[in-house]
C-alpha angles and dihedrals in degrees: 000000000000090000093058096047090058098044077048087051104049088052091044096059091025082054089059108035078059104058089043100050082042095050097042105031123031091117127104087241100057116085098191100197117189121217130205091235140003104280110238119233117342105222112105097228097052094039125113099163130110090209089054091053077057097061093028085063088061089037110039132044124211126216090230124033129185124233126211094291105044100264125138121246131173121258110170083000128083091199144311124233120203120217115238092255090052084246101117139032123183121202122194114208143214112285115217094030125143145179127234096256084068080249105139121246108232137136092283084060101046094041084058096051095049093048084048087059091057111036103032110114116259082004095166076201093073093084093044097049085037089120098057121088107173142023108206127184105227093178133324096287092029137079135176133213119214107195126197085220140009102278111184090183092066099093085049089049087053096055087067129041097311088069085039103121123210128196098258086220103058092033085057090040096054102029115184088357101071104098080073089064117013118186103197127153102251137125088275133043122216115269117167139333124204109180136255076353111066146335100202119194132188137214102269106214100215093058106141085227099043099146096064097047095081096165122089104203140014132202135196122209114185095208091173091185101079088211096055091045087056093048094056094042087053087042097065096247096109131034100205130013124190125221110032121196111251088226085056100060091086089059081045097052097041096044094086085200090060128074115200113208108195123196128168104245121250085214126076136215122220148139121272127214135205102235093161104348094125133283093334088070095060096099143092093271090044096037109042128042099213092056092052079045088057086047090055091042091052099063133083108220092186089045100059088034090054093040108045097025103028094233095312113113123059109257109224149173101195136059093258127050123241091262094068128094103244098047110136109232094190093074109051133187096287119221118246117273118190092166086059103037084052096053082049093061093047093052093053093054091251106154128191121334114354106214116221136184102226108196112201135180115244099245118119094242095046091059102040081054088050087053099046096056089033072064104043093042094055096068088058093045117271125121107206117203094210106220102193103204137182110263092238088049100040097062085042083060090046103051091056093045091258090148137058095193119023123176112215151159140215121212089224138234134241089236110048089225089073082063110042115031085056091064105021115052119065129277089015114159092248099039089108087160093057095236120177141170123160096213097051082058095053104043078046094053086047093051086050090053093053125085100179106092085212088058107030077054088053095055089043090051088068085043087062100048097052106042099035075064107037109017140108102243129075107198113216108183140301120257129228124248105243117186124170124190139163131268095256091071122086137189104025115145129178127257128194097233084059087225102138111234108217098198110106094024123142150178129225 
């Protein structure tokens, strides 16, 4: 009977995201795009969400963007300019740019923006600007950044929502109010939002790139169940979906109406664990690195990588892939070590089974990976209470030390320090296990005053060592971006943030 329920169920919403993509978007000029989830609010200083990274890349220009390679490369910007100390950087912008409100884009409006990023009450963007102290107006087409420190990340920050740039006069007009309706300056202005059903933009004519955005309309349709998002896909209702499900390549591939674009992922999935979030940390795992060293032995990265994603993703053990430029080759994915994870236990005075709430968030993926390393860590002796929790929930528990072991992902940054201070200083927004540790800062503060990759490695290489030993995460793998779409779209190309730029798309 379940079975059929379900079965009942995926028509059912397949049944209806068809008839909505059918009855809204059969035309050349609409791109109909299915997330994995409903984005949260869509103003770049209040957003948390991968898939609103997605729509913010169509809405809302940077000041700074990344190319295939992880340059960086200037988007509302012309180029940027450091002083000798690190102190200051100046950054000349776009002439002739404007947002969709007709309101001009100039110094006075990115010096706004910026400052919005930073003051604006609950802004997710002020740990990420922390370094700058000042916004100054150098002339109309010209800012200046006064910084407390030397921060060789900024220019990286700037490529994602803390460069994004908002029409001070909508933004004041609306207030908090402002992600229901953003007025940014990018190829497509806002149209209309219907919750957890679509978010739908339009070409705006006074882009300052209008000749490469050959689209008229976009749509956004949040399909959280990955099967249904591929069968409509197959089905002809949607023209790109985003995170495809590795068990799914082989459909994609056969399917000869149907392209498969493939990028190893800038983010990184791992297990969190409460070191000093409340009561809940008061255990073995919470209390006693070696026994958080046993969990990590105990667990098969290539297996889970081989059993839930056939092969696909990049196992890890670190916050960048080995891709990246600042992997650290020196500690390597280690192999999985009962016999050791067991002595561990023992030496930490850890008998029998040691009980653990296992918090996990309710996607397919995310179970069939919870299952795997409840597996795994029972041979090593611990015994995981799997809590399968709703995404939006999980990170609220979180936040308030509800968990003593949480299984989470972040969708990755071009600098690593966009994937490591966040979680690993104290106090960091995302440190939900109240992890700290005085010499990871500073060796922190010291990699963000560097600007030599030799010697900014170096300082990351102590980072390694140390947390990889002592720390609160247990990284598991990166994913692949998988993104399927249909033959009438050209253009497309892979990024390794995963975010889908919309300029040069077309339609046959």
């Amino acid at each position: 009977m379940r079975g059929n329920a379900r079965r009942a169920t995926l028509t059912a919403t397949l049944f209806c995201v068809l008839s909505l993509a059918a009855g809204d978007g059969r035309a050349q000029g609409n791109l109909r795009i299915g997330l994995g989830d409903d984005p949260d609010v869509l103003d770049p200083s209040l957003s948390r969400t991968y898939t609103a990274r997605i729509v913010f890349a169509a809405v809302c220009d940077k000041l700074f963007d990344i190319d295939d390679k992880l340059s960086i490369v200037p988007q509302l910007a012309l180029d940027h300019e450091t002083s000798p100390d690190g102190k200051a950087v100046t950054i000349r912008l776009r002439p002739g740019v404007t947002f969709h409100d007709g309101e001009a884009f100039d110094a006075a409006a990115a010096k706004y923006s910026l400052d919005r990023h930073v003051g604006m009450k609950g802004s997710f963007r002020r740990p990420e600007l922390a370094s700058v102290e000042t916004v100054e107006v150098v002339d109309p087409l010209t800012i200046r950044l006064r910084l407390k420190a030397p921060f060789s990340p900024l220019l990286a920050q700037l490529t994602d929502r803390a460069g994004m740039m908002v029409s001070s006069k909508a933004a004041e007009a609306a207030g908090d109010r402002f992600g229901l309706k953003p007025v940014c300056a990018g190829p497509y202005r806002f149209v209309e939002r219907v919750q957890q059903d679509r978010i739908v933009v339009e070409k705006f004519p006074g882009y300052w790139n209008k000749d490469k955005v050959l689209i008229d309309r976009i749509t956004y349709l949040p399909i959280v169940n990955a099967t249904v998002r591929l069968a409509t896909l197959r089905a002809g209702g949607l023209d790109l979906i985003e995170r495809v499900l590795a068990t799914d390549i082989k459909a994609v591939r056969d399917d000869p109406r149907l392209k498969l674009s493939k990028a190893v992922s800038l983010g990184w999935f791992g297990l969190l664990v409460n070191v000093g979030n409340g009561p809940k940390a008061d255990n073995p795992l919470g209390k006693d690195a070696r026994v958080r060293q046993a969990f990590a032995l105990s667990l098969d990265r290539e297996a889970i990588n081989q059993v839930v994603f056939n092969g696909e993703f990049v196992p890890g053990n670190q916050w960048v892939n080995p891709q990246h430029a600042y992997y650290q080759a020196a500690f390597p994915v280690p192999r999985r070590d009962v016999a050791r994870a067991k002595a561990l236990l023992k030496e930490a005075g850890v008998s029998g089974r040691l009980a653990v709430d296992f918090m996990v968030s309710n996607t397919p993926e995310e179970r069939a990976v919870a299952e795997l390393v409840q597996g795994m860590a029972q041979e090593a002796g611990f015994d995981l209470k799997i809590r399968v929790t709703e995404v939006a929930t999980a990170l609220k528990l979180a936040e308030s030390g509800d968990f003593q072991l949480y299984m989470n992902n972040w969708s990755g940054r071009s600098d690593p320090d966009g994937n490591s201070v966040i979680y690993q200083t104290c106090g960091a927004p995302q440190n939900m296990g109240h992890y700290c540790d005085k010499d990871i800062d500073a060796w922190h503060q010291q990699a963000r005053a560097a600007s030599d990759l030799a010697a900014r490695k170096a300082i990351y290489e102590k980072i390694t060592a140390k947390f990889l030993a002592e720390g609160w995460i247990v990284y598991l793998y990166h994913p692949q971006i998988l993104i399927a779409h249909t033959d009438r779209l050209e253009g497309y190309a892979p990024m390794p943030d995963g975010l889908i730029r919309v300029i040069g798309l077309r339609l046959k």
